[in-house]
PyMOL Python script that loads the backbone (N, CA, C, O; Angstrom):
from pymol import cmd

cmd.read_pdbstr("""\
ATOM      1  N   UNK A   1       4.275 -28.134  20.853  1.00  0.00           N
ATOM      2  CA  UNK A   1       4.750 -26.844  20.415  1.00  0.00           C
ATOM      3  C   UNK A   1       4.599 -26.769  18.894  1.00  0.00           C
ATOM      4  O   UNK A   1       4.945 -27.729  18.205  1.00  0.00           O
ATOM      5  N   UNK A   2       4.008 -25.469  18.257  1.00  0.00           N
ATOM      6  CA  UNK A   2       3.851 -25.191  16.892  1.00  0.00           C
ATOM      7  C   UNK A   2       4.978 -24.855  16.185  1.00  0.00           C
ATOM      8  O   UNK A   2       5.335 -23.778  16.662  1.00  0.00           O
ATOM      9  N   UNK A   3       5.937 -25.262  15.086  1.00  0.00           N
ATOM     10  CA  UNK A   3       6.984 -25.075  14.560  1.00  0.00           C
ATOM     11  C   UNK A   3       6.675 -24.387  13.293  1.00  0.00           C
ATOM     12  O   UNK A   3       6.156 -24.785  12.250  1.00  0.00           O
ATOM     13  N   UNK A   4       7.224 -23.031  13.741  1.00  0.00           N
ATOM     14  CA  UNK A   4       6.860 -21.884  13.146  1.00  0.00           C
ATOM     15  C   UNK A   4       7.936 -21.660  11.773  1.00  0.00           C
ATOM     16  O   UNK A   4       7.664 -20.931  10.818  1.00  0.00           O
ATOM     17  N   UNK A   5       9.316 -22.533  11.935  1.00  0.00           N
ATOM     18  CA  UNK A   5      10.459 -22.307  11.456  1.00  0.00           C
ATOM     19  C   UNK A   5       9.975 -21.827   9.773  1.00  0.00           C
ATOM     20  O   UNK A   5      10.328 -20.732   9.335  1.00  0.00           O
ATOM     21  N   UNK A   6       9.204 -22.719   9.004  1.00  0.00           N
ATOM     22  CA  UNK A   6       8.830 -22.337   7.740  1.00  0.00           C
ATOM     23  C   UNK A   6       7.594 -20.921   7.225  1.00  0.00           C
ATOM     24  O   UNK A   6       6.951 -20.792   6.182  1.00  0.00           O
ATOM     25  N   UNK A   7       7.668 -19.936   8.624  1.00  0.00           N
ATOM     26  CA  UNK A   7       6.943 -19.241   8.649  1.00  0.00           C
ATOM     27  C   UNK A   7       7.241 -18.144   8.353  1.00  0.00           C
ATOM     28  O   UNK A   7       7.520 -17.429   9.315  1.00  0.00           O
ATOM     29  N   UNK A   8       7.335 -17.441   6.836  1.00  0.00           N
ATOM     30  CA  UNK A   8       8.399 -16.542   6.547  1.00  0.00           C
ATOM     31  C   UNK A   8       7.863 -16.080   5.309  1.00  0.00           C
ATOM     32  O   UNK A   8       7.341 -16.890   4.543  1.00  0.00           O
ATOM     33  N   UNK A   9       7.951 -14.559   4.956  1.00  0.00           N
ATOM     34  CA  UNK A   9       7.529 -13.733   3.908  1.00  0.00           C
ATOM     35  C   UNK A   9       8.691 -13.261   3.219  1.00  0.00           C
ATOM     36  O   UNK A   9       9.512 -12.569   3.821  1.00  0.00           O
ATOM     37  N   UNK A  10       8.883 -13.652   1.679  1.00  0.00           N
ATOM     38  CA  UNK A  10      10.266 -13.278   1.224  1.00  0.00           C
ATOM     39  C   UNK A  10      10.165 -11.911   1.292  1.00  0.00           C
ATOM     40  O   UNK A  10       9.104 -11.385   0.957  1.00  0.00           O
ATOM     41  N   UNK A  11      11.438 -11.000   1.809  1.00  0.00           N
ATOM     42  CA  UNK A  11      11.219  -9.742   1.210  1.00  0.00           C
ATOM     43  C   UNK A  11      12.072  -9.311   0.081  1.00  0.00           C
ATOM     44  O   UNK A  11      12.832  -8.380   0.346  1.00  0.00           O
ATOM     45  N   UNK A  12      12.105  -9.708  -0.924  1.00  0.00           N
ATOM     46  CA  UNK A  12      13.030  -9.777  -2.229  1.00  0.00           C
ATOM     47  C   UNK A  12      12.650  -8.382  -2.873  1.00  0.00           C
ATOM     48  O   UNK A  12      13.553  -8.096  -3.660  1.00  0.00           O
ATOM     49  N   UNK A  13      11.778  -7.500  -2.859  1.00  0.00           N
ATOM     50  CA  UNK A  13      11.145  -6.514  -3.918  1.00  0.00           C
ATOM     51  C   UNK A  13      12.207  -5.577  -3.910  1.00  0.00           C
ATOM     52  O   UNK A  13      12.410  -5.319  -5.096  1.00  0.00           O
ATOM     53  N   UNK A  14      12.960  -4.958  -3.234  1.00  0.00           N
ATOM     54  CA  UNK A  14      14.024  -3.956  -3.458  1.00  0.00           C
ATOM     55  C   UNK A  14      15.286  -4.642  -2.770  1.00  0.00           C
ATOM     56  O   UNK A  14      15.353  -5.715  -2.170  1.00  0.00           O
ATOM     57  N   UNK A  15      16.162  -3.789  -3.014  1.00  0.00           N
ATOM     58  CA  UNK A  15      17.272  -4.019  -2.501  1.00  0.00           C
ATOM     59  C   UNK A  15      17.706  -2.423  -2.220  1.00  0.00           C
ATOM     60  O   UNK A  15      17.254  -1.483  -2.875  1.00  0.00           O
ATOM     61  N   UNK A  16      18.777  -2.283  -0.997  1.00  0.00           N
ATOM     62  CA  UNK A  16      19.378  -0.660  -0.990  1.00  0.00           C
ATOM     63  C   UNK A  16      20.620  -0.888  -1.171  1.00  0.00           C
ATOM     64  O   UNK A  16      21.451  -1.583  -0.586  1.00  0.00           O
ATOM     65  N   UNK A  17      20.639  -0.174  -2.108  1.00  0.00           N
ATOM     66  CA  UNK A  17      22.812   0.142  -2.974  1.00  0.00           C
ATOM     67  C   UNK A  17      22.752   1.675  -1.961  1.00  0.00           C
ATOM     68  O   UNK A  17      22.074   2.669  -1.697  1.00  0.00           O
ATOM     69  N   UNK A  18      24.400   0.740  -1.590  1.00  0.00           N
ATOM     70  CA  UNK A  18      24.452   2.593  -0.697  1.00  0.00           C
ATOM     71  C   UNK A  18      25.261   3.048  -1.303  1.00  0.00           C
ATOM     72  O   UNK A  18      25.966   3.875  -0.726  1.00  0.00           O
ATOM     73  N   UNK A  19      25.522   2.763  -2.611  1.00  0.00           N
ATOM     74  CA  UNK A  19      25.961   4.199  -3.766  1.00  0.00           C
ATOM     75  C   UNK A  19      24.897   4.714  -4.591  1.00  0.00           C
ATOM     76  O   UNK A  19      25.120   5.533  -5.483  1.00  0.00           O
ATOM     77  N   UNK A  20      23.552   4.190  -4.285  1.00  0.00           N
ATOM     78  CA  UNK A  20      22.861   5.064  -4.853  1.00  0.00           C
ATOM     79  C   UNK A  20      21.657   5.646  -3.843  1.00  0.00           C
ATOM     80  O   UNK A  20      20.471   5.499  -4.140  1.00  0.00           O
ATOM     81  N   UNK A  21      22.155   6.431  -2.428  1.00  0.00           N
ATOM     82  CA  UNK A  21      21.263   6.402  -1.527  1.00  0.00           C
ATOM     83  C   UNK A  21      21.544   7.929  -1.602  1.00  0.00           C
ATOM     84  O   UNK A  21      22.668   8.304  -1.936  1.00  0.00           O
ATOM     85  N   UNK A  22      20.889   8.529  -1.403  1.00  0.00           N
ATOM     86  CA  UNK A  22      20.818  10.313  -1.553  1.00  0.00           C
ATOM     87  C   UNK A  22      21.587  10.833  -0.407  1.00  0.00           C
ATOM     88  O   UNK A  22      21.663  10.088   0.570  1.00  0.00           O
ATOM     89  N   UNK A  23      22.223  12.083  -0.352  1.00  0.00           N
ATOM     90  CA  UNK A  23      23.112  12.793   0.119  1.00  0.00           C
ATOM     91  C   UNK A  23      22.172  13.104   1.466  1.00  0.00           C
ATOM     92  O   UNK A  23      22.688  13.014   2.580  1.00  0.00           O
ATOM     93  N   UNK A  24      20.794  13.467   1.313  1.00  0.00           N
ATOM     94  CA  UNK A  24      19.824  13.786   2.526  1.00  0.00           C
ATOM     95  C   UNK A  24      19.230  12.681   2.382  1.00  0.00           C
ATOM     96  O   UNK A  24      18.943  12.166   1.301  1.00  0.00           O
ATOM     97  N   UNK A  25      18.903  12.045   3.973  1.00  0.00           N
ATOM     98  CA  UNK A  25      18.167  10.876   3.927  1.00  0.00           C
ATOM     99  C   UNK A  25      16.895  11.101   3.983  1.00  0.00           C
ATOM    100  O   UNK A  25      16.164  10.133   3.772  1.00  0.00           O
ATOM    101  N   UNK A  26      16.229  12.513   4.300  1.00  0.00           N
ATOM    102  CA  UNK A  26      14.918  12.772   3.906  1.00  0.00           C
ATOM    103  C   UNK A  26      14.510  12.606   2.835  1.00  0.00           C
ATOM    104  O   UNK A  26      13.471  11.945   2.858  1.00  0.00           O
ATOM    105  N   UNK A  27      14.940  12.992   1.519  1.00  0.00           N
ATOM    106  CA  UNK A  27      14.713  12.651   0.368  1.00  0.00           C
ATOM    107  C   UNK A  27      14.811  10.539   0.198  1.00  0.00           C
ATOM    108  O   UNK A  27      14.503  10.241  -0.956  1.00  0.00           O
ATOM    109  N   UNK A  28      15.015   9.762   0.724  1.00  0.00           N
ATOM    110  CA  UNK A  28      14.424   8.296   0.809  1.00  0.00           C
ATOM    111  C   UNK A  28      13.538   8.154   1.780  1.00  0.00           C
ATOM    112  O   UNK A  28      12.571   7.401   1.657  1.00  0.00           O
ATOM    113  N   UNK A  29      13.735   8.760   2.700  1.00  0.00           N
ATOM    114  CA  UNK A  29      12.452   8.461   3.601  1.00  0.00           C
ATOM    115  C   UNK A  29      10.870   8.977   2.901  1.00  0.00           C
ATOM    116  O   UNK A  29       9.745   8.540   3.146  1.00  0.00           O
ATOM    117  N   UNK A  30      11.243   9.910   2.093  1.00  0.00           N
ATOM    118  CA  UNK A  30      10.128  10.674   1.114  1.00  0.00           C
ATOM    119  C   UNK A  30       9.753   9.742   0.118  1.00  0.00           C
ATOM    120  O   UNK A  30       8.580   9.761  -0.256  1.00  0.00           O
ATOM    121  N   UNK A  31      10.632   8.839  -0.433  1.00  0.00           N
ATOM    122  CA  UNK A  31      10.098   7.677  -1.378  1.00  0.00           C
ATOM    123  C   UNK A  31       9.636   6.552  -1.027  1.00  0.00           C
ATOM    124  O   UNK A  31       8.767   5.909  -1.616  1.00  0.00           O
ATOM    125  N   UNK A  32      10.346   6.194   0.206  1.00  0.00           N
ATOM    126  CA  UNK A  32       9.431   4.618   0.548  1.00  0.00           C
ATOM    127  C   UNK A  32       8.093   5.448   1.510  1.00  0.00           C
ATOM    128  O   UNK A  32       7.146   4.715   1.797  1.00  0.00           O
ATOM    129  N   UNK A  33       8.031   6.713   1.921  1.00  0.00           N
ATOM    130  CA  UNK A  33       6.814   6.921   2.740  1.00  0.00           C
ATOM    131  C   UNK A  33       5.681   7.466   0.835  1.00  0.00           C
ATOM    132  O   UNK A  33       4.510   7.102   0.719  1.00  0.00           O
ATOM    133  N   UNK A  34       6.067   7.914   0.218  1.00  0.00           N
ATOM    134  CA  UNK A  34       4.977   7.976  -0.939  1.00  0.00           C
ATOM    135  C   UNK A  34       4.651   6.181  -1.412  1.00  0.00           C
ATOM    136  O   UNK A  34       3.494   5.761  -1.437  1.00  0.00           O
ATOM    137  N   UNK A  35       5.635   5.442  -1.696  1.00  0.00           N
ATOM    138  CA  UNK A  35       5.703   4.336  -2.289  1.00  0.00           C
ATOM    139  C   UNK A  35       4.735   3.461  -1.355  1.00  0.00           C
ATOM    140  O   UNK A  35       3.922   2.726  -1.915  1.00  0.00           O
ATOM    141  N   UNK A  36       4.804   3.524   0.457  1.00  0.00           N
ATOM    142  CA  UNK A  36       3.482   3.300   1.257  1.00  0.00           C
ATOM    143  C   UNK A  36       2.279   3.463   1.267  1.00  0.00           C
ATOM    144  O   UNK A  36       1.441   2.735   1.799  1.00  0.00           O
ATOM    145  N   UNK A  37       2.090   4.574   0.592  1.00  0.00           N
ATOM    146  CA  UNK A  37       1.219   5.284   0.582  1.00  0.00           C
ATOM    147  C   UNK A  37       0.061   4.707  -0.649  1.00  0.00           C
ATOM    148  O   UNK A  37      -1.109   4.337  -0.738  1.00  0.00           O
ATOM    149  N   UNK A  38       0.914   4.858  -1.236  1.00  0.00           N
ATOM    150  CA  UNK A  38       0.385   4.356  -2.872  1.00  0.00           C
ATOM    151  C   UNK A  38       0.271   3.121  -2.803  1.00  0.00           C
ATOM    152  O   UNK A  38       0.313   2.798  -3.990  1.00  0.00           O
ATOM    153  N   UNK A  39       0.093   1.720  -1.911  1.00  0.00           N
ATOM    154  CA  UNK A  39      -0.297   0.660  -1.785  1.00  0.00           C
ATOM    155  C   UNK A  39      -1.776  -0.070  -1.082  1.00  0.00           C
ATOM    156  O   UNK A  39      -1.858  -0.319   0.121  1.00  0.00           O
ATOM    157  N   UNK A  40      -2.757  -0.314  -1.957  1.00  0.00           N
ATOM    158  CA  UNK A  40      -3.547  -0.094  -1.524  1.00  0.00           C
ATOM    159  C   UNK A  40      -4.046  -1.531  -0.147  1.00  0.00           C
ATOM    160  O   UNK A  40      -4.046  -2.761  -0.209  1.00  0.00           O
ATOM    161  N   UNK A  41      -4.443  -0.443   1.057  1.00  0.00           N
ATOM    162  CA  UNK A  41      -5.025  -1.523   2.302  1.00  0.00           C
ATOM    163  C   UNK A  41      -4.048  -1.124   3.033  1.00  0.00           C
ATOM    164  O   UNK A  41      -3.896  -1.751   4.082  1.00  0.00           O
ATOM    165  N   UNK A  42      -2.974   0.146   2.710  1.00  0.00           N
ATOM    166  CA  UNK A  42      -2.086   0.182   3.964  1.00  0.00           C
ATOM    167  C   UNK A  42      -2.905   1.260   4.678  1.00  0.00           C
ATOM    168  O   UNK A  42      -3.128   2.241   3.968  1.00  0.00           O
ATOM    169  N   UNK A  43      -3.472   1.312   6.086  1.00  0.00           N
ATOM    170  CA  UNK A  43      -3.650   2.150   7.062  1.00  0.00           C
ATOM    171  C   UNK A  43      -2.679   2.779   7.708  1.00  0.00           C
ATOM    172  O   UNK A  43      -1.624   2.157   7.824  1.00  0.00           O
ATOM    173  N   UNK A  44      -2.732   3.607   8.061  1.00  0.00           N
ATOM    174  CA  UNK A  44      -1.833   4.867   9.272  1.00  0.00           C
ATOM    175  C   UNK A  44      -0.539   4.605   8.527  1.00  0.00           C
ATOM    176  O   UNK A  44       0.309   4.113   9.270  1.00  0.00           O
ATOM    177  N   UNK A  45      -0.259   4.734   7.656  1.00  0.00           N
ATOM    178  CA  UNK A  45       1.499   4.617   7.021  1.00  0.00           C
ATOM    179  C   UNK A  45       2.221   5.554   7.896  1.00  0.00           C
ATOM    180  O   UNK A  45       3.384   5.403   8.269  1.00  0.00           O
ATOM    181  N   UNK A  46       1.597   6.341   8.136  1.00  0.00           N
ATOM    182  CA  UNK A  46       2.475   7.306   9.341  1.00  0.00           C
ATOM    183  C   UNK A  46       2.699   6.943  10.940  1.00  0.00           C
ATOM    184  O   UNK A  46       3.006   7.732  11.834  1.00  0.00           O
ATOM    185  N   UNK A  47       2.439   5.410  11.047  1.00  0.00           N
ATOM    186  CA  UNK A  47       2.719   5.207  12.590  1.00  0.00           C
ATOM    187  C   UNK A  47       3.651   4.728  12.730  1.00  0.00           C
ATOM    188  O   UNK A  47       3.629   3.641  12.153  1.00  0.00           O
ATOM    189  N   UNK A  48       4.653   4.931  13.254  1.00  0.00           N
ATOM    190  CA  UNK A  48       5.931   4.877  13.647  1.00  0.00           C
ATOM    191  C   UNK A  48       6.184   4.011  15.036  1.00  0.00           C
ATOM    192  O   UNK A  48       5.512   4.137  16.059  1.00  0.00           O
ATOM    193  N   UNK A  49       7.113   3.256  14.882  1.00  0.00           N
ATOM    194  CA  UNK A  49       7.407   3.141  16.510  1.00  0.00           C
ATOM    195  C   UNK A  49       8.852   3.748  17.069  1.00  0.00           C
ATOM    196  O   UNK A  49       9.869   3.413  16.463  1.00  0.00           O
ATOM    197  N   UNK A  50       8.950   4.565  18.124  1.00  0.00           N
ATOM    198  CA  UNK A  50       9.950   5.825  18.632  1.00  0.00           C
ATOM    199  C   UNK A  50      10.605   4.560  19.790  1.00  0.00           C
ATOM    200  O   UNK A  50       9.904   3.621  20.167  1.00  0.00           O
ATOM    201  N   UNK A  51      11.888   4.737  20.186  1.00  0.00           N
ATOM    202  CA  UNK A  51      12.395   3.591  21.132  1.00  0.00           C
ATOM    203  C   UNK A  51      13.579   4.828  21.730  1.00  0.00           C
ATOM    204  O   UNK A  51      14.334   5.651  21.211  1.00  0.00           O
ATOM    205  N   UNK A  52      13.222   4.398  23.091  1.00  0.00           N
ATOM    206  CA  UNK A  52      14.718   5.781  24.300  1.00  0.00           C
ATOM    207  C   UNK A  52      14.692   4.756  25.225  1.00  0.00           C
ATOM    208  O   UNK A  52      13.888   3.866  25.503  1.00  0.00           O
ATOM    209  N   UNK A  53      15.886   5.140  25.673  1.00  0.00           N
ATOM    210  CA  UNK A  53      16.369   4.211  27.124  1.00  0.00           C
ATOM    211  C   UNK A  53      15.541   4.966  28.154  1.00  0.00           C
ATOM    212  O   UNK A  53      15.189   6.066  27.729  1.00  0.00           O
ATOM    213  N   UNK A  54      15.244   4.763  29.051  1.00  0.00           N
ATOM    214  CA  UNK A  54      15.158   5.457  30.287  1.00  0.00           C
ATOM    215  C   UNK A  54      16.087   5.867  31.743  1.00  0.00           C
ATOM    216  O   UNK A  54      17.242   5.504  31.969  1.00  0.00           O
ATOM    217  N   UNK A  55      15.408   6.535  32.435  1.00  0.00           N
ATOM    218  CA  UNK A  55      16.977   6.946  33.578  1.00  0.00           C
ATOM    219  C   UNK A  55      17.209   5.246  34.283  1.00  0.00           C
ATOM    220  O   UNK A  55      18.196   4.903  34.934  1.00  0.00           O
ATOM    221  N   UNK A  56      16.435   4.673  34.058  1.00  0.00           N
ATOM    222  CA  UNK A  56      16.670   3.294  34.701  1.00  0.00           C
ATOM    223  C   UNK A  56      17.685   2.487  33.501  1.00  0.00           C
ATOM    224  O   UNK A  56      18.565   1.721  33.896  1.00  0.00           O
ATOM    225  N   UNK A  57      17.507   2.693  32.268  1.00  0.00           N
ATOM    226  CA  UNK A  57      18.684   2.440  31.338  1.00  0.00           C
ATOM    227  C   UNK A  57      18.039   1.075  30.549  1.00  0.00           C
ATOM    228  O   UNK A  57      18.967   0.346  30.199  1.00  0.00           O
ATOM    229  N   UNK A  58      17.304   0.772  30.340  1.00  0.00           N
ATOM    230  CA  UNK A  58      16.292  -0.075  30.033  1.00  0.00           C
ATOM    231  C   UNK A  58      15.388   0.770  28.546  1.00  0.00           C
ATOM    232  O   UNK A  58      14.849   1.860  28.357  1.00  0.00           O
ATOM    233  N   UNK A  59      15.562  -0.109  27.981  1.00  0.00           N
ATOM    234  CA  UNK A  59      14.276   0.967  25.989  1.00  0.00           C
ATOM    235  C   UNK A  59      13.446   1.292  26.630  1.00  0.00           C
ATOM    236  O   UNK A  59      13.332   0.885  27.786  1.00  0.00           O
ATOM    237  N   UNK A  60      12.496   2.242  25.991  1.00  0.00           N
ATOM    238  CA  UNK A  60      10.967   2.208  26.126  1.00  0.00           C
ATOM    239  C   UNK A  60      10.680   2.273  24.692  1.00  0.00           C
ATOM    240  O   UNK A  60      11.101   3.091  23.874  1.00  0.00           O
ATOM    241  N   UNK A  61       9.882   1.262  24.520  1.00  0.00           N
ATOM    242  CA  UNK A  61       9.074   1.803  23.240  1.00  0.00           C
ATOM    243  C   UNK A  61       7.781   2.348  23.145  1.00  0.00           C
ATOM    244  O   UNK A  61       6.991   1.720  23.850  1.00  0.00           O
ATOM    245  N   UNK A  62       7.222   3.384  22.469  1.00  0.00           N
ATOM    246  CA  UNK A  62       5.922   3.568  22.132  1.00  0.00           C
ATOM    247  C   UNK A  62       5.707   3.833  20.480  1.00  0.00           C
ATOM    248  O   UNK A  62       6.627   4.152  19.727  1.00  0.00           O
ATOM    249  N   UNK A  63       4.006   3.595  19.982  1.00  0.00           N
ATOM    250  CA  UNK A  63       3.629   4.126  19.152  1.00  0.00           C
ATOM    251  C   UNK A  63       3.666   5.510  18.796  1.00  0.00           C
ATOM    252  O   UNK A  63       2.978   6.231  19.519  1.00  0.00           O
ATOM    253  N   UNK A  64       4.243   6.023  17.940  1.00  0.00           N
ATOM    254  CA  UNK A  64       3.493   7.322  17.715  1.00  0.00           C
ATOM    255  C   UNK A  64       3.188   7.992  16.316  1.00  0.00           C
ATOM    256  O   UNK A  64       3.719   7.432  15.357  1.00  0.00           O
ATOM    257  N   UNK A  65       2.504   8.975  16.084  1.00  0.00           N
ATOM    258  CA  UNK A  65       2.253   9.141  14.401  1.00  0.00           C
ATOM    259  C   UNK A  65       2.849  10.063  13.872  1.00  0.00           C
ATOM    260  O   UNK A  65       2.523  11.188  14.251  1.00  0.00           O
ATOM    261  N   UNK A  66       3.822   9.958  12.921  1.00  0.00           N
ATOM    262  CA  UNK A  66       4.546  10.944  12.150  1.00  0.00           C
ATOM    263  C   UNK A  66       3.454  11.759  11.658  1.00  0.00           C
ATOM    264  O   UNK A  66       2.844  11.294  10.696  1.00  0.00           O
ATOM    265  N   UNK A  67       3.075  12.899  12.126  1.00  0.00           N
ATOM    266  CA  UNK A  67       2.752  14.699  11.225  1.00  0.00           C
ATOM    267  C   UNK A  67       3.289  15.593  10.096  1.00  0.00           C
ATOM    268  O   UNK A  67       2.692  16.404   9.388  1.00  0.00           O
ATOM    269  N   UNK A  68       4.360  15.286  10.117  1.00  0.00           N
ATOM    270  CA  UNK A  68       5.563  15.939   9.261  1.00  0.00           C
ATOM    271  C   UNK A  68       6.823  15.511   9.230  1.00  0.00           C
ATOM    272  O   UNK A  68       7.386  14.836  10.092  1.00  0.00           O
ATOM    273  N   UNK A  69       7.398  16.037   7.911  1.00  0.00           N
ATOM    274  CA  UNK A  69       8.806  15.443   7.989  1.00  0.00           C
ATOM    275  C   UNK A  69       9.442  16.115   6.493  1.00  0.00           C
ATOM    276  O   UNK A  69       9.146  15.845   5.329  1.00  0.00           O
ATOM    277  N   UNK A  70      10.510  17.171   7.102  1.00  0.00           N
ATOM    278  CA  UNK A  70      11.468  17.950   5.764  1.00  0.00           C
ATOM    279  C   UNK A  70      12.879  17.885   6.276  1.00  0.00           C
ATOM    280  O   UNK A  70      13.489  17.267   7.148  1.00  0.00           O
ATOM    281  N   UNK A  71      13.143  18.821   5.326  1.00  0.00           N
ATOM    282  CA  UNK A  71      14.911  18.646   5.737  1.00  0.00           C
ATOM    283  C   UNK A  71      15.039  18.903   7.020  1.00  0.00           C
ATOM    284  O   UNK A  71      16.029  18.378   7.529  1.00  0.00           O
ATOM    285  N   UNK A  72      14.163  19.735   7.943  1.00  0.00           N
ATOM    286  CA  UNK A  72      14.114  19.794   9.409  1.00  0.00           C
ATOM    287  C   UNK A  72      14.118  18.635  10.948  1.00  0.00           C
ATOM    288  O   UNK A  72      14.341  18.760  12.152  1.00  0.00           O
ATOM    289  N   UNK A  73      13.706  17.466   9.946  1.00  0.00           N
ATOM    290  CA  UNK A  73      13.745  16.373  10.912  1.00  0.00           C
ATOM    291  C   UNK A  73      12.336  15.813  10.671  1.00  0.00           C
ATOM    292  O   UNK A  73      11.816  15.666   9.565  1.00  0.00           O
ATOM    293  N   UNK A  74      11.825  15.540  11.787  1.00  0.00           N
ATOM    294  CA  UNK A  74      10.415  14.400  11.454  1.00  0.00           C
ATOM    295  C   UNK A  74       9.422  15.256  12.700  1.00  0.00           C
ATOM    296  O   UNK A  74       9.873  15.729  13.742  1.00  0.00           O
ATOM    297  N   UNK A  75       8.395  15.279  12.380  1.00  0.00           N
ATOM    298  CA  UNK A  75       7.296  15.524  13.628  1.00  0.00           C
ATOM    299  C   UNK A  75       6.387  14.641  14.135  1.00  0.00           C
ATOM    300  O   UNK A  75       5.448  14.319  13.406  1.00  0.00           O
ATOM    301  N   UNK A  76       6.467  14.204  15.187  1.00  0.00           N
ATOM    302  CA  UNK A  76       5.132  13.324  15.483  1.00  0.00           C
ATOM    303  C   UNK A  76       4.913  13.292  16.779  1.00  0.00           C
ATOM    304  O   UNK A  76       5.674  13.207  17.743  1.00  0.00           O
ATOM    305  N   UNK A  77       3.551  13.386  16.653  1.00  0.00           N
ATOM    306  CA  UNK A  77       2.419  13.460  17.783  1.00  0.00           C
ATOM    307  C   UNK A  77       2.700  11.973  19.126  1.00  0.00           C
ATOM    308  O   UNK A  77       3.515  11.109  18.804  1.00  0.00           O
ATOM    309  N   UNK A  78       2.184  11.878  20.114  1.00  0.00           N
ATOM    310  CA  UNK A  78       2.054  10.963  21.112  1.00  0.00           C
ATOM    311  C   UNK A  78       1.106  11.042  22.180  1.00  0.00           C
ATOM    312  O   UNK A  78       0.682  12.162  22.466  1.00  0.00           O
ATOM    313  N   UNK A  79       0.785  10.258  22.683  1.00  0.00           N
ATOM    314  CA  UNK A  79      -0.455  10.174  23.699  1.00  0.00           C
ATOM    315  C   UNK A  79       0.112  11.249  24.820  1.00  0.00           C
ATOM    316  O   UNK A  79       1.170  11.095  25.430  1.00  0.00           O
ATOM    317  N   UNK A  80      -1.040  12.674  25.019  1.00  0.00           N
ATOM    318  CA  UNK A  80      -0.486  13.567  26.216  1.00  0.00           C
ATOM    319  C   UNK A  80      -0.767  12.537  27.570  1.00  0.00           C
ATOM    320  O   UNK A  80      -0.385  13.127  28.581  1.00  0.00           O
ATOM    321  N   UNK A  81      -1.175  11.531  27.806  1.00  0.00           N
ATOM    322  CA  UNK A  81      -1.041  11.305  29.036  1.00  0.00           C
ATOM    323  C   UNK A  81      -0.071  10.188  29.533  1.00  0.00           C
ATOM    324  O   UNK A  81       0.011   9.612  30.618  1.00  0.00           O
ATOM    325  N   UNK A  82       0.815  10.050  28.079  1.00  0.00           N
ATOM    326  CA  UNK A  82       1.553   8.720  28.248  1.00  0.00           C
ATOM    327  C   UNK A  82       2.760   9.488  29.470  1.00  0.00           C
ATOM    328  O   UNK A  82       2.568  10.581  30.003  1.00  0.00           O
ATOM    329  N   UNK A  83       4.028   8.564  29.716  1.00  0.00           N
ATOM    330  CA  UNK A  83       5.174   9.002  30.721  1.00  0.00           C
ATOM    331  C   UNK A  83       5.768  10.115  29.741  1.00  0.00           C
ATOM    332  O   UNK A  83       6.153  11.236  30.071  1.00  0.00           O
ATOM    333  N   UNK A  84       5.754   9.459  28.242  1.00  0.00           N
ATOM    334  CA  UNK A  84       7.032  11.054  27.714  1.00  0.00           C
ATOM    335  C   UNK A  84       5.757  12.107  27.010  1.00  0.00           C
ATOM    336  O   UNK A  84       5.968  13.122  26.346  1.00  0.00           O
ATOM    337  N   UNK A  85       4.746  11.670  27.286  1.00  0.00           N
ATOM    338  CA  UNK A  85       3.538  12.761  26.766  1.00  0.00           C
ATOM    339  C   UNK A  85       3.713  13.982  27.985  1.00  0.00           C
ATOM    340  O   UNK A  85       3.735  15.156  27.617  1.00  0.00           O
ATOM    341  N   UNK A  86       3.792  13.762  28.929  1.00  0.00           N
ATOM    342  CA  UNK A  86       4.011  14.299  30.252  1.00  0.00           C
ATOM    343  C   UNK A  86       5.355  15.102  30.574  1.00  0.00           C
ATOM    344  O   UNK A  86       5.564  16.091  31.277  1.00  0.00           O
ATOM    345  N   UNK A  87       6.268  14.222  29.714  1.00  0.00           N
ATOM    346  CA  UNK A  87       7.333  14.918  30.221  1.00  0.00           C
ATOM    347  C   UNK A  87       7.607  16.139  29.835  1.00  0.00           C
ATOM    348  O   UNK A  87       8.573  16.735  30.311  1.00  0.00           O
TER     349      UNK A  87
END
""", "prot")
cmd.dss("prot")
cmd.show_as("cartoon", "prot")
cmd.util.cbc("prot")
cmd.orient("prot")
């Protein structure tokens, strides 16, 4: 067996103070999605992964790609032939 234990990426670069986190959380989601953006070699910064229980009560997860996103909430697209593409 491969012992992975020392297999680890510091993530030290920010920290979040939640006295200094904005009143709308769109306005941070707007800075770390520009701050993504602006790093170069990142692809699809807009793919998201979406997670729901099902009627069986069990997650589902899928991929899907954020389109938009304002004080209205977030938009994103998903495969039309997946189970919740369908639904």
């Amino acid at each position: 067996m491969n012992d992975l234990s020392n297999y680890r990426k510091s993530y030290e670069k920010n920290e979040l103070v939640e006295s200094q986190i904005p009143e709308n959380p769109i306005e941070l989601f707007q800075k770390w999605f520009v701050e993504m953006e602006s790093l170069n070699g990142t692809e699809e910064v807009n793919a998201m992964t979406v997670s729901t229980f099902g009627l069986d009560g069990f997650p589902k997860a899928r991929i899907v790609l954020l389109k938009k996103f304002d004080e209205n909430g977030f938009v994103f697209y998903t495969n039309y032939d997946s189970e919740k593409g369908k639904a």
